[in-house]
C-alpha positions in Angstrom: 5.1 59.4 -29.0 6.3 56.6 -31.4 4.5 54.5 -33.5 4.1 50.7 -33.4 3.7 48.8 -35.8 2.3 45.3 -35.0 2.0 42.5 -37.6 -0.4 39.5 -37.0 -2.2 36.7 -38.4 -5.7 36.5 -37.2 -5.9 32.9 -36.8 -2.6 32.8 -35.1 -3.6 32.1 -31.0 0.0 33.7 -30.0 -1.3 36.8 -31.9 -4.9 36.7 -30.3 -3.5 36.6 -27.0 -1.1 39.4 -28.0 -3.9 41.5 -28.9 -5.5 40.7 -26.0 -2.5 42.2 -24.0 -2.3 44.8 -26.2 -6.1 46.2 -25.8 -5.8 45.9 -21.7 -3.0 47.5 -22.1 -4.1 50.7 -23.7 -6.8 50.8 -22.0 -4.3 52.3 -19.1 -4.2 56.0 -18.7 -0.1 55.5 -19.3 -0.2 54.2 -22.5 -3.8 55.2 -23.9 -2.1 57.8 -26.3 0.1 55.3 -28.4 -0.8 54.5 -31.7 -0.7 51.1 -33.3 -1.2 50.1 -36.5 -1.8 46.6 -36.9 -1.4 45.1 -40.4 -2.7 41.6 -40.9 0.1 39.8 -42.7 -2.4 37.7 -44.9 -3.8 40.8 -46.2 -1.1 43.2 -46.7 1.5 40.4 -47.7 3.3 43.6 -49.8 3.8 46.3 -47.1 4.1 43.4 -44.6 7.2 41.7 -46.7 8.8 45.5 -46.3 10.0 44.4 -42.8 12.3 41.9 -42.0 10.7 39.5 -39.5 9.9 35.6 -39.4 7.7 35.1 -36.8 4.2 36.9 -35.2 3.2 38.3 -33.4 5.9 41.1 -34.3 5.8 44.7 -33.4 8.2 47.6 -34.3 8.6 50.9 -33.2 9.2 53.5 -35.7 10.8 51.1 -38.2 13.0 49.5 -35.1 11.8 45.6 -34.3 11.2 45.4 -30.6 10.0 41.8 -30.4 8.8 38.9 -32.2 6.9 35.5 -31.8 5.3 34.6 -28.6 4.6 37.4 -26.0 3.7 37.7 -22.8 2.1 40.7 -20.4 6.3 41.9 -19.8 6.9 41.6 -23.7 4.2 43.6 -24.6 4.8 46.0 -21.6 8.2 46.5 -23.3 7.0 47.5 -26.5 4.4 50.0 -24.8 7.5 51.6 -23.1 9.5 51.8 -26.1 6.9 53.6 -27.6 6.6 56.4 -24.9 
């Protein structure tokens, strides 16, 4: 399986409901084996301004962007496949 990578910012409300997505999500048998690591753009300003990306929420998939800014259950979905 791939890796995701998803950037956030934890007062962002696009990225809460992301996350909330996100954890239902993997919470199904399908994708409950995927690994994210979620990097806090605030936090990790230097590994986060290794990627090229304006907007969050923003996810990549082994170093590939899948999707950025505002996301919905069929965004994330998308992401989730890519990863398989």
């Amino acid at each position: 399986m791939k890796k995701i990578t998803y950037f956030y910012l934890q007062s962002c409300p696009y990225c809460k409901r992301a996350e909330k997505l996100l954890r239902e999500l993997l919470a199904q048998p399908r994708y409950s084996e995927i690994s994210v690591e979620r990097v806090e753009e605030s936090r990790q300003r230097d590994y986060a301004r290794q990627f090229d990306y304006y907007y969050v929420p923003c996810f990549y998939v082994d170093g590939v962007k899948i999707h950025e800014g505002a996301a919905d259950k069929n965004d994330i979905i998308k992401v989730l496949e890519s990863a398989l």
